[in-house]
C-alpha positions, 0 to 999 in steps of 0.5 A, a space after each residue: 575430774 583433775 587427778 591429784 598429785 598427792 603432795 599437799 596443797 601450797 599455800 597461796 603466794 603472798 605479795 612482799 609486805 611493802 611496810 616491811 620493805 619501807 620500814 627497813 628502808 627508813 631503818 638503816 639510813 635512821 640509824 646513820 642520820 642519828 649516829 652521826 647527830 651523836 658524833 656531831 654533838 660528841 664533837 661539839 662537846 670537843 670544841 666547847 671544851 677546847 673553848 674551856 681549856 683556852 679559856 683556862 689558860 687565858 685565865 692562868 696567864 693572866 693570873 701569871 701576867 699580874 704576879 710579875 706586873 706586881 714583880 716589875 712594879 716592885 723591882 721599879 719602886 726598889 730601884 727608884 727608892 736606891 738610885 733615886 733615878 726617875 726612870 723607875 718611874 716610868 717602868 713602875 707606871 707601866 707595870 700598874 698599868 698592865 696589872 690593873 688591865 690584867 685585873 680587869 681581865 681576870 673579872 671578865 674571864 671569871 664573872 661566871 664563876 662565883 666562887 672566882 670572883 670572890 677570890 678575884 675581889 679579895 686579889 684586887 684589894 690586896 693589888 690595890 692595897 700593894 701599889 698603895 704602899 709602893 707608892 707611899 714608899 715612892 713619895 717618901 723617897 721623893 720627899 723625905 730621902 732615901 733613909 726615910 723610904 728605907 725605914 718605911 721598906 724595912 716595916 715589911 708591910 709591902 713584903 706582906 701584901 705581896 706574900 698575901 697576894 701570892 696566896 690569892 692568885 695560887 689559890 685561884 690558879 688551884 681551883 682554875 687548875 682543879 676544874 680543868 682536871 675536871 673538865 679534861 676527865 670528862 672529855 677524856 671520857 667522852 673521847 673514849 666513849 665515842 671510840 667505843 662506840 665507833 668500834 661498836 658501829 664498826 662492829 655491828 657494820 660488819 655482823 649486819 653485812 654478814 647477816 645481810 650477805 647471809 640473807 640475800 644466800 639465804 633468799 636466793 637459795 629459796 628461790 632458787 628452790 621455789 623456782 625449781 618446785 614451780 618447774 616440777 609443779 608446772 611439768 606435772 600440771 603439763 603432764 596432767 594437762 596434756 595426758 588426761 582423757 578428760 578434756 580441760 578447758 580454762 575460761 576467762 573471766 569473759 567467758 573465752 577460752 584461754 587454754 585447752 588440752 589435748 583431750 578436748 581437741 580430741 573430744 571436739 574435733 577443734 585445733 588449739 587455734 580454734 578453740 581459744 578465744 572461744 565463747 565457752 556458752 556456744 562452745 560448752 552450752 553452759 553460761 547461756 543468757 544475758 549479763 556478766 559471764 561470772 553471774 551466768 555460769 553462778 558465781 556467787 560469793 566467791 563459790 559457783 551455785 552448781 559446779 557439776 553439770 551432769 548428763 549434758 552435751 556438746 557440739 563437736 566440729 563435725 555437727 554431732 553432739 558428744 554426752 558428757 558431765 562438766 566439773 566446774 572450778 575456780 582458779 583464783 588468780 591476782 587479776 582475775 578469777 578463772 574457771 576450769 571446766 573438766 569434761 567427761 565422756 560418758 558416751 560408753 557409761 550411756 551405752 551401759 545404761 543403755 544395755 543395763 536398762 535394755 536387761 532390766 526391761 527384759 527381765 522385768 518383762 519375762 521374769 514379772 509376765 509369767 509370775 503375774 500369771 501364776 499368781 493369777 492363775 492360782 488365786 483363781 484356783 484357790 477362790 473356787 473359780 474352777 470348782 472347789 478344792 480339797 484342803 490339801 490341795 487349797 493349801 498348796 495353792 496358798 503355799 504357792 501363791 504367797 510364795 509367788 507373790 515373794 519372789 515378785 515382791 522381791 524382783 519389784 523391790 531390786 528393780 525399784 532400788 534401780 530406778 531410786 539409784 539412776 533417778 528413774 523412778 517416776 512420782 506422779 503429784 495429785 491430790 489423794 486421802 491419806 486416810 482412805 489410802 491406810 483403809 485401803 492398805 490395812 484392808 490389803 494387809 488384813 490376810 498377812 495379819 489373819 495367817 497371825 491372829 494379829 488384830 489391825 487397827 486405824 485411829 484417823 482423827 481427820 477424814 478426808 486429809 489431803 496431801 500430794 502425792 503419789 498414791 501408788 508410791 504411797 501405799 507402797 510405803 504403808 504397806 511395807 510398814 504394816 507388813 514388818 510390824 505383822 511380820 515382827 507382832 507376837 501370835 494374837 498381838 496387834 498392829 496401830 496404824 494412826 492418821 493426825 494433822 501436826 502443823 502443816 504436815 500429816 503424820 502417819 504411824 504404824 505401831 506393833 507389839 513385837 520386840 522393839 528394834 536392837 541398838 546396834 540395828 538402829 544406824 543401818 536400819 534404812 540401809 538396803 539389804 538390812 535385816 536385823 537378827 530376828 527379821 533375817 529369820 523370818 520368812 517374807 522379807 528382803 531388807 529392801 522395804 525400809 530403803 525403798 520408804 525412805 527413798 518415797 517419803 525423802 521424795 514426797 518432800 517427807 521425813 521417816 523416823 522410828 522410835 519405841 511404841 507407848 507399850 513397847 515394840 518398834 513406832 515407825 512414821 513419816 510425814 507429808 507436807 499438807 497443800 495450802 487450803 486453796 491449791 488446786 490440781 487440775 488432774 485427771 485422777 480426781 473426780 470432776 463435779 458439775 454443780 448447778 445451783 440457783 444460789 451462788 451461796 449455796 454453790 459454793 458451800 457444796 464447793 467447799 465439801 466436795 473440795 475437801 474430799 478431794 474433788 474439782 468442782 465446776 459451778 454453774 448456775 442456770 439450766 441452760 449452762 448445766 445441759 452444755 457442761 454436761 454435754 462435753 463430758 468432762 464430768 463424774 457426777 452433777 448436782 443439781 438444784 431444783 428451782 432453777 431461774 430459767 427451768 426445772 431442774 427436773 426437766 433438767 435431768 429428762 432431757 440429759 436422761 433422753 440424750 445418749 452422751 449424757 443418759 448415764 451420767 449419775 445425778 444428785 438432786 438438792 431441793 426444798 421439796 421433801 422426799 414424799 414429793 419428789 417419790 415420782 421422780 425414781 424413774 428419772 434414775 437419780 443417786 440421791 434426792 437431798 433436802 436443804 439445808 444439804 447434810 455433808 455427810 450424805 452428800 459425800 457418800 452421794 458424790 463417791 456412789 455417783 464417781 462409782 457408778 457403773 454404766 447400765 449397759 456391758 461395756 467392752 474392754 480389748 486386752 492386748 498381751 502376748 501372755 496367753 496365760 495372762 490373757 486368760 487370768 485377766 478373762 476371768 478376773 475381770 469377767 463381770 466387768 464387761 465383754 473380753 476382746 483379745 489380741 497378742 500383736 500389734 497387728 492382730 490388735 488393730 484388726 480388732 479395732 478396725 472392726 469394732 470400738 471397744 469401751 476400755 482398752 487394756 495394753 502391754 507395752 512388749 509385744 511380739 511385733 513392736 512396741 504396745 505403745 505404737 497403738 496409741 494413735 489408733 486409740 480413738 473414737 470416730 469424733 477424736 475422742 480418746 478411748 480411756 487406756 490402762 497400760 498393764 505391763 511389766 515394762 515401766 514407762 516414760 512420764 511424757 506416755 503416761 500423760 497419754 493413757 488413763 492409767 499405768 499399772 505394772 504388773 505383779 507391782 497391783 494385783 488384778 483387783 486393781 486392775 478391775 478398779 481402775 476399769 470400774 473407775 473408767 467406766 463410771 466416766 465412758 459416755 454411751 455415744 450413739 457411735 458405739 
């Protein structure tokens, strides 16, 4: 009931994703944490390599400290050996000294260098072997005099170590120079890697805060859009809202309501402030009961059970009630789930069907009455019923009366597809024989066939087989099935209708001999006003059958399929579901059977047969209980056992003969005696006399003569119709059954009763001066029994009347013959009361 905007659907909004959100969150802050661990580290490297670097020159100056103690030293030994002067003395002692604690620190500074070290041993030897000669040299001077020590001088073995020594601490100073370079390569090369990074991250800083800054315009552009689509969004829902002649409510999850437009103030009469927080089951009429307003409305798994709420009504403010169809929806929502009700008006659609069904019932009635008449009028003529007829003439009449008969078929087809499609069309539910329903449609079928030759033939493997159903209905769909395949069947072919059990459902075919059904018939074979080629050429037909047999078989809980026949033509069947074996239905239109029996075993054994044929069975087992069931005259039939614990079941049967209300009510003895003693019993007036052990057969041919049994007096039966001609087709039609009173108004019809009670009452629903119907309280007999009631009438009526009267036939839908049956039906049952 919500228009749509015709833009597609948006997609549900989604909550922003929290672990995105952390994720960045943690991201930028990781990278700046571990950046500057990197720095931290890179500037460690730094300190330890100006800790290098220091330690490097720590290294060389020693080295350079112990080249120039040797220096001194030498320049000591020198002067003292010239001079003499013992004041040398004291500076070469300091020099060794010093050299000594220099070379001693040179081991400390190169113990983790091994390749140091060895040089390091080799310049202490060449050290120690230097002061050893100075201070040789120093002791000649002081004992042997100046030319001994300079003798000792001029051997250059001084001059040797020192240039040995020299050697050494260069080499050492190269290799301590080496690494330096080395270790200065490297941290030149860390420093130009942290630059580089630096200006990378600084780099990367300024494009991430571009792309930042891109995304934030990008985001609020979005949003800037999104609120810009929900405003226009929200205006056109407000439109819609506010501007639908549906009135749209919106429920809570309490069941209050929460919002409502325009058009439900209009349609209830209610201000905004009253309806909101509103109940919506006393409101709407919809959630009523107990438990959760969720669970009442049908909400299950997320979908509502029963979204549409058709033909319901609600209370406006002023008291009265408003038709209407309720359109149930959800609307999810983050915190709850909502429910939008749309409610039509459908007052004006009622007051069309109104008038539609006020034209149908019209035309129904003057179209179907005088037809009814014609066909009547003329099957009489062409029976003789007036005197014979030349066969000119008798031709006539049969070109007339089938083409009558057509045009009724045709006006019953229309009106039934009405009913199918406004979900009118009544189906009563009680026990019938589906075999005993094809012998009666093949046997009203069998003049079509004569007019083609065509042979009519029924296989039934199971007789009686039960289903529930509707008879009419029923025999509405095998007739049309039989009447397409004569229609269909070649000149001299035959027809095989066919009755199986299959599982838990009966199955019904009907087989032809004509051309099959065309490939491109198939998918529209059930549609309505369908005709394939060859059928549109024929005569007979409106292309409605085959939708109306759907529709009653789809509603007898049935299937209806078609196929190729065995030996070619068109199969068509259905199937109906089979009752369990212990249903019962307590229906007035099965036959109820009193059966008295001294044995209960015996009881029951006839219970079981009469069952299965379609009867209600009561049980009793003494004479005195047979006399007052028998009595209340509630029953077609009783069987009687003869040796009963209390009585004869003979004086049984004397004594109901000798009452009025139970004189003609049919009898079948069962009894051990044979036939030759119970041949004085004939003037007791029974149906049959069965000996034990009890043959099923003849007891059920028994039961269904004794159902059938006419009372021995002429009945009356008053017609009420304002068809004269009607009146007297029924006349004749019915004359054998008993004496014909008539009345065309309501009026002239209770005159009639007021002066005289008549068997069976035969009634039109549309009369002159009111409905038939209103005669139904009139209806009875001066105990307030019920006079047995046919409404015979071209007007259908509603179920709540039909359970008011014995039978409903519509006219042109059965011909008279069915009428007379059912009259024979009723009579079978009507008590001769000492009030008639």
């Amino acid at each position: 009931m919500i228009e749509e905007t015709g833009e597609p659907a948006a997609a549900s909004p989604r909550p922003p994703s929290r672990a995105r959100f952390v994720a960045a969150a943690l991201l930028g802050p990781l990278a700046l944490i571990l950046l500057a661990l990197w720095f931290a580290a890179q500037l460690n490297g730094l300190d330890a390599m100006r800790a290098v670097v220091r330690a490097s020159y720590d290294r060389r100056l020693a080295t350079t400290l112990l080249i120039r103690g040797l220096d001194e030293a030498e320049s000591a030994q020198r002067g003292y050996v010239i001079t003499g002067d013992a004041a040398f003395l004291a500076a070469y002692d300091g020099s060794h000294r010093r050299s000594l604690d220099t070379l001693a620190d040179l081991g400390k500074l190169y113990a983790s260098s091994p390749e140091q070290t060895l040089r390091l041993a080799r310049l202490g030897a060449l050290v120690d072997d230097k002061f050893a000669e100075m201070s040789t040299v120093i002791g000649t001077r002081r004992d042997g005099g100046f030319g001994a020590a300079a003798a000792q001088v001029m051997t250059r073995r001084g001059v040797v170590l020192m240039e040995h020594t020299r050697v050494t601490v260069t080499a050492l100073s190269d290799a301590e120079q080496a690494s330096l370079a080395s270790r200065l390569d490297y941290v030149r090369g860390r420093y130009q890697t942290m630059r580089n990074i630096v200006w990378a991250s600084m780099l990367f800083a300024g494009v991430a805060l571009l792309v930042a800054l891109w995304f934030v315009w990008r985001a609020q552009s979005q949003r800037y859009r999104i609120e810009q689509h929900a405003h226009a969004a929200a205006a056109r829902l407000r439109a819609i809202f506010a501007s639908t002649t549906d009135a749209i409510l919106i429920l809570d999850d309490a069941g209050r309501i929460c919002s409502a437009n325009a058009a439900t103030v209009r349609m209830l009469g209610f201000t905004p402030e009253e309806l909101i927080g509103r109940d919506a089951s006393a409101t709407l009429g919809v959630a009523e009961g107990d438990g959760s307003f969720h669970d009442r409305i049908g909400l299950r798994d997320g979908r509502l059970v029963q979204p549409n709420r058709l033909d319901r009504s609600v209370r406006h403010r002023e008291g009265h009630d408003v038709p209407v169809d309720i359109a149930l929806g959800l609307m999810e929502l983050q915190e709850e789930t909502q429910i939008v009700a749309a409610l039509r008006d459908i007052s004006e659609r009622k007051a069309v069907e109104r008038l539609k069904d006020e034209f149908v019932s019209t035309v129904s009635h003057e179209l179907r009455t005088p037809l009814t008449s014609v066909v009547g009028s003329l099957g009489l003529l062409r029976s003789g019923s007036v005197g014979e007829l030349p066969d000119a003439a008798r031709r006539l009449v049969e070109i007339a009366e089938n083409n009558s008969r057509r045009l009724i078929r045709l006006i019953n087809d229309i009106l039934d597809i009405e009913k199918i499609g406004s979900g009118r069309m009544h189906f009563e539910s009680v026990p019938l024989d589906l075999a005993r329903m094809l012998d009666q449609a093949i046997g009203g079928s069998n003049g079509l066939a004569s007019t083609k030759q065509v042979v009519l033939e029924l296989a039934a493997d199971e007789r009686p087989l039960i289903v529930q159903g509707d008879a009419d209905r029923l025999l509405q769909v095998v007739t049309n099935l039989l009447s397409n395949a004569i229609r269909f069947s070649p000149e001299g072919g035959t027809v095989r209708a066919s009755l199986v059990r299959e599982g838990d459902v009966a199955v019904v075919a009907i087989e032809d001999e004509g051309p099959g059904i065309p490939d491109d018939f198939r998918d529209r074979i059930f549609e309505r006003f369908s005709q394939a080629g060859e059928g549109a050429a024929m005569s007979g037909g409106t292309g409605l059958g085959l939708a109306i047999s759907r529709e009653i078989v789809l509603a007898h809980q049935g299937k209806i399929w078609f196929g190729e026949a065995a030996g070619g033509g068109a199969r068509f069947a259905f199937s109906l579901p089979l009752p369990p074996a212990d249903s019962r239905t307590q229906s007035g239109a099965r036959p109820r059977i009193l059966v008295c029996q001294s044995h209960a075993d015996a009881a029951q054994s006839i219970r079981t047969i009469l069952e299965r044929d379609g009867c209600l069975v009561d049980c009793v087992g003494t004479a005195r209980e047979a006399q007052q069931a028998a009595r209340s005259g509630r029953y077609d039939g009783l069987i009687l056992d003869v040796a009963l614990p209390d009585e004869s079941g003979l004086e049984v049967v004397r004594a109901l003969r000798r009452r009025a209300d139970t004189r003609l009510l049919p009898i079948i003895v069962t009894s051990g005696v044979t036939d030759e003693a119970s041949a004085g019993t004939a003037a007791l007036e029974v149906i049959d006399w069965i000996d034990k052990p009890v043959d099923q057969e003849r007891l059920i041919r028994a039961v269904r003569r004794a159902v059938e049994h006419s009372a021995a007096t002429r009945p009356t039966l008053l017609h009420v119709d304002d068809d004269l001609d009607m009146l007297e087709v029924t006349a004749t039609a019915l004359a054998d059954q008993g004496r014909m009173l008539r009345a065309t108004t309501v009026a002239s019809a209770r005159e009639v009763l007021a002066q005289q009670t008549p068997d069976i009452v035969i009634l039109d629903v549309a009369l002159p001066d009111g409905s038939g119907l209103e005669l139904l309280p009139d209806l009875s007999l001066a105990d307030g029994t019920a006079i047995p009631t046919i409404i015979y009438s071209a007007t259908d009526v509603l179920p709540e009347v039909r359970g008011q009267v014995d039978a409903v036939l519509v006219k042109s839908r059965r011909s008279l013959p069915n009428l007379a049956q059912a009259i024979r039906r009723l009579l079978a049952s009507v008590s001769d009361t000492d009030a008639r």
